[in-house]
C-alpha positions in Angstrom: 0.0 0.0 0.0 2.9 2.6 1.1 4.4 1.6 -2.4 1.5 2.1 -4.2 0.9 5.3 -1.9 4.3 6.7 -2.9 4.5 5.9 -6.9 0.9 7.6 -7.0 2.3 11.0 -5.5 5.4 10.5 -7.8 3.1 10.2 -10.9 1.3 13.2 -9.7 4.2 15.4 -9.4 5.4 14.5 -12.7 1.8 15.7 -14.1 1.3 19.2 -12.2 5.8 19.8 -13.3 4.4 22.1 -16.0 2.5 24.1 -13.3 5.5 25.4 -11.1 4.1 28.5 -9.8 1.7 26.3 -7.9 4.0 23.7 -6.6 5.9 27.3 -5.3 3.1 28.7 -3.8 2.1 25.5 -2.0 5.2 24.1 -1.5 6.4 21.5 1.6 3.6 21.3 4.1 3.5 19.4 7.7 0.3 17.9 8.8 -0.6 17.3 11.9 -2.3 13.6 12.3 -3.7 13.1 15.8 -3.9 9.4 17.8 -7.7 8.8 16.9 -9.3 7.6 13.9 -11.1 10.6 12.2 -8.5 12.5 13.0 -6.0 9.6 10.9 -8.1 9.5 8.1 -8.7 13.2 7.8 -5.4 14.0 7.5 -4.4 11.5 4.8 -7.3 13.1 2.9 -5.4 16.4 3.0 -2.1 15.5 2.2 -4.0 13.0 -0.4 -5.7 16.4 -2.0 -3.0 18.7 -1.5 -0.2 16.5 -3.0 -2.2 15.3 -5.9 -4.2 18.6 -6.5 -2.0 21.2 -5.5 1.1 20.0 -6.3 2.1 20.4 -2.4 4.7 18.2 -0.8 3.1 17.8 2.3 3.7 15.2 4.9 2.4 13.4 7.9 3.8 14.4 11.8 2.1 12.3 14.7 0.1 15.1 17.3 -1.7 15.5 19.9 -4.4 18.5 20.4 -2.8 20.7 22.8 0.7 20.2 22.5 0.5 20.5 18.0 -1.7 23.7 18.6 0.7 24.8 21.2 3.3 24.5 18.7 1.5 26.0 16.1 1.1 28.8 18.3 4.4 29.2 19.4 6.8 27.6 16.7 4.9 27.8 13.6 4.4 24.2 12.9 3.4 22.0 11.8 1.3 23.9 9.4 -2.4 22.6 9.7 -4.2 20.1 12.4 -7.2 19.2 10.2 -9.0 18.3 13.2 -8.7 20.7 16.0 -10.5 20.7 19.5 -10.8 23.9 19.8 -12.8 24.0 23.0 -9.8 22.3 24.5 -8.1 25.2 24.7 -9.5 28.4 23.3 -7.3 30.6 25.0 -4.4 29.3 23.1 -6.4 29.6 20.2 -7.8 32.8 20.7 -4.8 33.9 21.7 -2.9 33.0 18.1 -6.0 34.5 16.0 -5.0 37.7 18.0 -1.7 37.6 17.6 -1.6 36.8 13.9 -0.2 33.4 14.5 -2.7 31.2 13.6 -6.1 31.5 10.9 -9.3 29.5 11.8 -10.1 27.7 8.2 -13.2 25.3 8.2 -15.5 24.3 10.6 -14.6 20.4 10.2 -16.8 18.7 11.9 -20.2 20.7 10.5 -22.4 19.0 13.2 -19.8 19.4 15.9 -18.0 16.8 18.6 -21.4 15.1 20.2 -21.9 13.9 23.3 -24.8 12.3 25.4 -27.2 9.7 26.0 -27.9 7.2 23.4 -31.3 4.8 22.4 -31.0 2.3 19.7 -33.2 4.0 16.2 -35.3 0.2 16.5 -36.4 1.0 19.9 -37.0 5.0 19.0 -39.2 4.0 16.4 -40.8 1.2 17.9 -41.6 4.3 20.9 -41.7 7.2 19.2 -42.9 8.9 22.7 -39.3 8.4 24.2 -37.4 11.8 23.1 -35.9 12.9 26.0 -34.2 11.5 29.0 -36.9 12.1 31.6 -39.2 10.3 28.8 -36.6 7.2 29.3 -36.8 7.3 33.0 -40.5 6.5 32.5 -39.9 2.9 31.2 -37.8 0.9 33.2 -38.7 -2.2 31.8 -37.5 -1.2 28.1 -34.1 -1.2 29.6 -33.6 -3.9 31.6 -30.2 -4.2 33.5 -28.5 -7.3 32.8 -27.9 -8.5 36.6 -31.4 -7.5 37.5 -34.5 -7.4 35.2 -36.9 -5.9 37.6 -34.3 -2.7 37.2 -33.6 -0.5 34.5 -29.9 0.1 33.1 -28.0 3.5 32.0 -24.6 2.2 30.9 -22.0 5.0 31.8 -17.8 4.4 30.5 -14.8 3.6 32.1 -13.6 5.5 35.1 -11.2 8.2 34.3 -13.0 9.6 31.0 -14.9 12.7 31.3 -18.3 11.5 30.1 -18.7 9.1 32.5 -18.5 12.0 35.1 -20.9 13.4 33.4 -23.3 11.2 32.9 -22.7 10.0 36.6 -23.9 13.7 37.3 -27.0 13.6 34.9 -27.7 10.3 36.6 -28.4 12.3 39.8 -30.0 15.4 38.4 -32.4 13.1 36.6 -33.4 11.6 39.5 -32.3 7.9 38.1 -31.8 6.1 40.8 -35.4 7.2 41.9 -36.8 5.7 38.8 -35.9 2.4 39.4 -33.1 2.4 37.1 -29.2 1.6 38.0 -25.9 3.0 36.4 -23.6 0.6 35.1 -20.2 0.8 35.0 -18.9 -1.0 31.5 -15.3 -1.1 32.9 -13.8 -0.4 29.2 -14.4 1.4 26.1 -14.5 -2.1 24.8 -16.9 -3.0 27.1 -19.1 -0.2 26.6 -19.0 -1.4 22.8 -19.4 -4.6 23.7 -23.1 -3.5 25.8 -24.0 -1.6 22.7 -23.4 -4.5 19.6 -24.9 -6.9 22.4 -28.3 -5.4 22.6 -28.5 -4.3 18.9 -27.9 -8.0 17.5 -30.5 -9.2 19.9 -32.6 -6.3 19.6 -33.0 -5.4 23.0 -33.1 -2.4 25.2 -30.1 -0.4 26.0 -29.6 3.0 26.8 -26.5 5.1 28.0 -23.6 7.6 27.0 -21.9 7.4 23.7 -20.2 9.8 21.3 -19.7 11.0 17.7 -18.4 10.6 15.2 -17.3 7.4 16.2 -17.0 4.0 13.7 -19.4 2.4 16.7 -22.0 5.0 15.7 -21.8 4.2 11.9 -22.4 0.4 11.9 -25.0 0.5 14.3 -27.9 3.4 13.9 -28.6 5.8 17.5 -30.2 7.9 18.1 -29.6 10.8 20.8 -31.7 11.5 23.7 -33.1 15.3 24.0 -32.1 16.9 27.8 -35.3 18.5 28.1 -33.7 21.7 28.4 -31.3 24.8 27.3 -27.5 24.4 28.0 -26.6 26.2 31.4 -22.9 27.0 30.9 -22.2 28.1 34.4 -24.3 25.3 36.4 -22.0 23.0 33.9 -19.0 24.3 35.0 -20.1 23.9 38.6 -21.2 20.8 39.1 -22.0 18.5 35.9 -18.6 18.0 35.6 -17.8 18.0 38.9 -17.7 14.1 40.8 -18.0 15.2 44.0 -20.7 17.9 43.5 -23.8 16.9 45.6 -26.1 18.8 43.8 -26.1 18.5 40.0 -29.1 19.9 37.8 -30.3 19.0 34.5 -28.5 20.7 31.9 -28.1 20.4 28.1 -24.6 18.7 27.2 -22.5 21.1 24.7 -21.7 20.2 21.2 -17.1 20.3 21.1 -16.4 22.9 18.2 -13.7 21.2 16.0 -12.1 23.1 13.5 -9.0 23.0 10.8 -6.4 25.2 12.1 -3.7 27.0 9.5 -0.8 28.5 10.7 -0.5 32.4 9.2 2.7 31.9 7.7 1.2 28.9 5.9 -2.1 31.1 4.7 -0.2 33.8 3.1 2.2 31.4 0.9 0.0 28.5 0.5 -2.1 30.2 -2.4 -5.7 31.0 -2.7 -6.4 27.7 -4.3 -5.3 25.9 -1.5 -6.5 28.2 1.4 -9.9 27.7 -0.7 -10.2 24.0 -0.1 -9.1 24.0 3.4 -12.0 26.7 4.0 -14.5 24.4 2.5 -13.5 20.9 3.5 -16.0 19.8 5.9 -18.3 16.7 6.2 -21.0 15.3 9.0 -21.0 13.3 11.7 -22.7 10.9 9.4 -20.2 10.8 7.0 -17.1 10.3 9.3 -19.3 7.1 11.2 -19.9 5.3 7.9 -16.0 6.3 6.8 -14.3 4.9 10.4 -17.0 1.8 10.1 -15.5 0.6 7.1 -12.1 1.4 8.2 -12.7 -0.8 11.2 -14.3 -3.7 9.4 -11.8 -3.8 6.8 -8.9 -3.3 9.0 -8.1 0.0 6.8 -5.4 2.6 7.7 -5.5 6.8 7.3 -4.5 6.4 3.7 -7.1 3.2 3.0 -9.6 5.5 4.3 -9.1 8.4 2.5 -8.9 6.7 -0.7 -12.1 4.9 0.2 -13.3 8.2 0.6 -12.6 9.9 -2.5 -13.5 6.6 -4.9 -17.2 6.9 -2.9 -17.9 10.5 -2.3 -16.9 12.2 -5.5 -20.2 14.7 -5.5 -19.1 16.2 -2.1 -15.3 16.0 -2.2 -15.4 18.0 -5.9 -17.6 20.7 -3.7 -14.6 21.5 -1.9 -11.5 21.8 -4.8 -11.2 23.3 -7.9 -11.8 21.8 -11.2 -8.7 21.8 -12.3 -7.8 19.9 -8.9 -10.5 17.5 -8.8 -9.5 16.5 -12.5 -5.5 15.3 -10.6 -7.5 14.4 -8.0 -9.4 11.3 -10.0 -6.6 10.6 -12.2 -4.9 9.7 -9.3 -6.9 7.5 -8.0 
């Protein structure tokens, strides 16, 4: 695959020699590829485009979300995290907008980072009443616990992740304990999986927290539970994610704003062209599930993924290049 990889980019450069003003503007290019799956893929997908459209020479570093914007910040590299958590750390990031350091390109993730309670879409549709999470509390017995059937079940994540505090903390604001229900602790993300795929290929009840995008997410269809009311930023601060807090209150759980991030040195030379595409690259939560799913299943790495990607989604990837690109783009394939 890395052969096949390489001689593809080789063929490409060959084809856009006749273009150097382009190849000037665009030039070498670090890109920053964080530990976690949509992350991976999306950045093979922009060296993929860049190299083969742009005529860039861009490459692959390994990152992480604060220390690569850190960097950006401070150092000037690497030149783009396709896929930043912003809300990690926006004073760093607001910071390097200020300062001239850093330019805010797309909005990646168009439905944001989501995260909450999840209901199997057979079981919504079977009980198209059960919206919200005080409308799951109500029915017990469509959620049994697996120790004890007489009990319902909210399954929560491992210790040490910050959902499961969460959801630890909506499971006293919502009073779940009161409605007969227990909270289950899965142990491991694998376990938590392992709750999910159990009651979808038999069909039953199961309700808990889960995230997206994830690959989980696109092979089995969920559907998110409604909080039954606005987002409260300060009581969320003070006590939804707080483990010890007593006294936590029903609150709406905020969507994670993820965004590609550009250094400024790399906006001004990169070309309108290329700035153009990074603007506009952006794809849903939907998309990235399906995507990771078949990565999963088919064993697939970064670069498997974004091929897959480009051979299947030709209408929305020519959306975000220019025709001259997305010609380089096929022929490369």
């Amino acid at each position: 695959m890395k052969e096949l990889f390489a001689s593809t980019c080789l063929a490409a450069a060959m084809l856009t020699f006749g273009n150097p003003a382009q190849a000037a503007d665009c030039g070498d290019v670090t890109i920053a590829s964080m530990n976690w799956q949509s992350a991976e893929v999306l950045a093979s997908l922009d060296r993929f485009i860049l190299n083969e459209g742009y005529g860039c020479n861009a490459e692959i570093i390994q990152g992480d979300t604060v220390p690569t914007i850190t960097s950006m910040t401070e150092k000037g590299q690497p030149d783009i995290a396709p896929e930043g958590w912003v809300d990690l750390l926006p004073d760093v990031v607001n910071a390097g907008v200020a300062n001239g350091k850093l330019v805010v390109a797309s909005t990646v993730l168009t439905d944001g980072a989501v995260q909450g309670w999840w209901m199997p879409k057979y079981l919504a549709d079977a009980h198209p009443d059960i919206k919200t999470i005080d409308d799951v509390l109500k029915h017990p017995e469509l959620f049994p616990d697996p120790e004890d059937k007489s009990k319902g079940a909210i399954h929560n994540g491992p210790q040490g992740w910050g959902g499961t505090v969460v959801t630890a903390q909506f499971y006293k604001a919502y009073g779940g304990e009161a409605a007969n229900f227990t909270l289950v602790d899965t142990g491991s993300a694998a376990g938590l999986d392992g709750s999910i795929a159990k009651a979808y290929e038999r069909k039953e009840g199961w309700v808990g927290y889960y995230w997206a995008p994830t690959a989980l997410l696109g092979k089995y269809d969920m559907v998110k539970l409604d909080y039954g009311v606005p987002h409260d930023a300060a009581e969320w601060k003070r006590c939804n994610t707080v483990a010890d807090c007593p006294d936590p209150k029903k609150n709406e759980w905020p969507k994670d704003t993820v965004q590609t991030l550009v250094t400024k040195a790399f906006s001004e030379r990169a070309g309108a062209d290329v700035m153009g595409y990074l603007n506009k690259r952006a794809w849903s939560n939907d998309t990235v599930n399906k995507l990771m799913a078949w990565m999963t299943d088919n064993q697939a790495s970064g670069d498997d993924g974004a091929k897959h990607f480009l051979e299947e989604n030709e209408a929305m990837w020519k959306e975000w290049v220019s025709p001259e690109a997305a010609e380089k783009i096929k022929a490369a394939l």
